[in-house]
C-alpha positions in Angstrom: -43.9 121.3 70.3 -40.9 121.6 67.9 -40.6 122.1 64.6 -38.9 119.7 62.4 -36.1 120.4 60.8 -36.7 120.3 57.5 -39.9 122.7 57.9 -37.6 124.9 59.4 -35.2 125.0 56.8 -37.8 125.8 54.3 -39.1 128.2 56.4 -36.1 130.1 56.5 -35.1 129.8 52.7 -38.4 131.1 51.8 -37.4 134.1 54.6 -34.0 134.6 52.5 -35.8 134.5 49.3 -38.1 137.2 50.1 -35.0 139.1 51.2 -33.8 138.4 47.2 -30.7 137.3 49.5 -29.3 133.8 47.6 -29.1 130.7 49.6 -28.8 127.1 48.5 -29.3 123.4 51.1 -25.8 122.4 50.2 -26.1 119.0 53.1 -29.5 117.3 53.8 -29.9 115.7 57.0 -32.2 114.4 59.0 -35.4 116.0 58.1 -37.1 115.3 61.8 -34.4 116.4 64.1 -31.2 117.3 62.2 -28.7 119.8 63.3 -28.5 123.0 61.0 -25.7 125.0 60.5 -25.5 128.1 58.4 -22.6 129.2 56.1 -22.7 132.8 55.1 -20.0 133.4 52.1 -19.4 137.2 51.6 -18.7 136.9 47.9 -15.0 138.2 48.8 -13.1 134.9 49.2 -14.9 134.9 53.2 -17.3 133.1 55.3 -18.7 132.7 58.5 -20.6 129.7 59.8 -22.9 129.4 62.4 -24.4 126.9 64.5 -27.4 127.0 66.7 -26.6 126.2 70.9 -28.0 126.7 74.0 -27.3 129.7 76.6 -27.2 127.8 79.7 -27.2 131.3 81.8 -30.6 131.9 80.2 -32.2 128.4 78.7 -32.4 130.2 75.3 -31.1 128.9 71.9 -29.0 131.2 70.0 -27.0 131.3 66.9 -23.1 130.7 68.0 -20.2 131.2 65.0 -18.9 127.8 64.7 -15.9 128.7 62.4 -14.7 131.9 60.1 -12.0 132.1 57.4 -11.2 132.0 54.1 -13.8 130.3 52.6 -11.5 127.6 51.4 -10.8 126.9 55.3 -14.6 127.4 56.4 -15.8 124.7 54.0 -13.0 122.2 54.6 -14.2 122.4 58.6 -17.6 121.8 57.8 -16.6 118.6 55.4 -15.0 117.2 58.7 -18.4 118.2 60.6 -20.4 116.6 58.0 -18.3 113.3 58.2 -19.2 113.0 62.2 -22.5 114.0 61.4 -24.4 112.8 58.7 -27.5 114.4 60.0 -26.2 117.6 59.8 -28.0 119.7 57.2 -25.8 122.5 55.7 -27.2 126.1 53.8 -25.0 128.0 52.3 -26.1 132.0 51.7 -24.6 134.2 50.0 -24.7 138.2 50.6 -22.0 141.1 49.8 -23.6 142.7 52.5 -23.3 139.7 55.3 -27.0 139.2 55.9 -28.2 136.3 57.0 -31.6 137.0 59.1 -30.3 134.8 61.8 -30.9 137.8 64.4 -34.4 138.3 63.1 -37.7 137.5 64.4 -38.4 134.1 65.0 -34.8 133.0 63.7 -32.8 133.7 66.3 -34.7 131.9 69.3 
């Protein structure tokens, strides 16, 4: 069984919260089966999104950088995801320090 999207977004803001690590649902999508993609923004005029794919050597999911800039650039490219997509939910977190808690536990899979 999968979880849906939306409880897996909450899910992970409440992880990033506990973390005291800032992150804000900047696109809602589809809260069943939405695609999620995660813009970290370094607080230095930076960012790094992700997205989450399959390994087809392995059948695992993972979390793939989709695009990384500028933040400027970063968010223009995920404008022009969002446009082909609007199921596409969007979280932006913000950390000096790049975390994100993607590689953690129960994230990263």
């Amino acid at each position: 069984m999968r979880l849906t999207t939306g409880f897996w977004v909450d899910a992970y803001l409440s992880r990033l919260q506990f973390a005291a690590i800032p992150a804000y649902v900047t696109a809602r999508g589809d809260a069943t089966a939405g695609a999620v993609v995660v813009k970290l923004a370094t607080m230095d005029g930076r960012a790094r999104a992700y997205q989450r794919s399959f390994d087809l050597m392995t059948g695992l999911r993972r979390w793939d950088v989709l695009t990384e800039g500028p933040e400027a650039e970063v968010d223009a490219a995920l404008s022009r995801t969002r446009a082909r997509d609007p199921d596409l939910w969007i979280i932006e977190v913000e950390d000096r320090h790049g975390r994100h808690l993607l590689d953690e536990e129960g994230l990263r899979d």
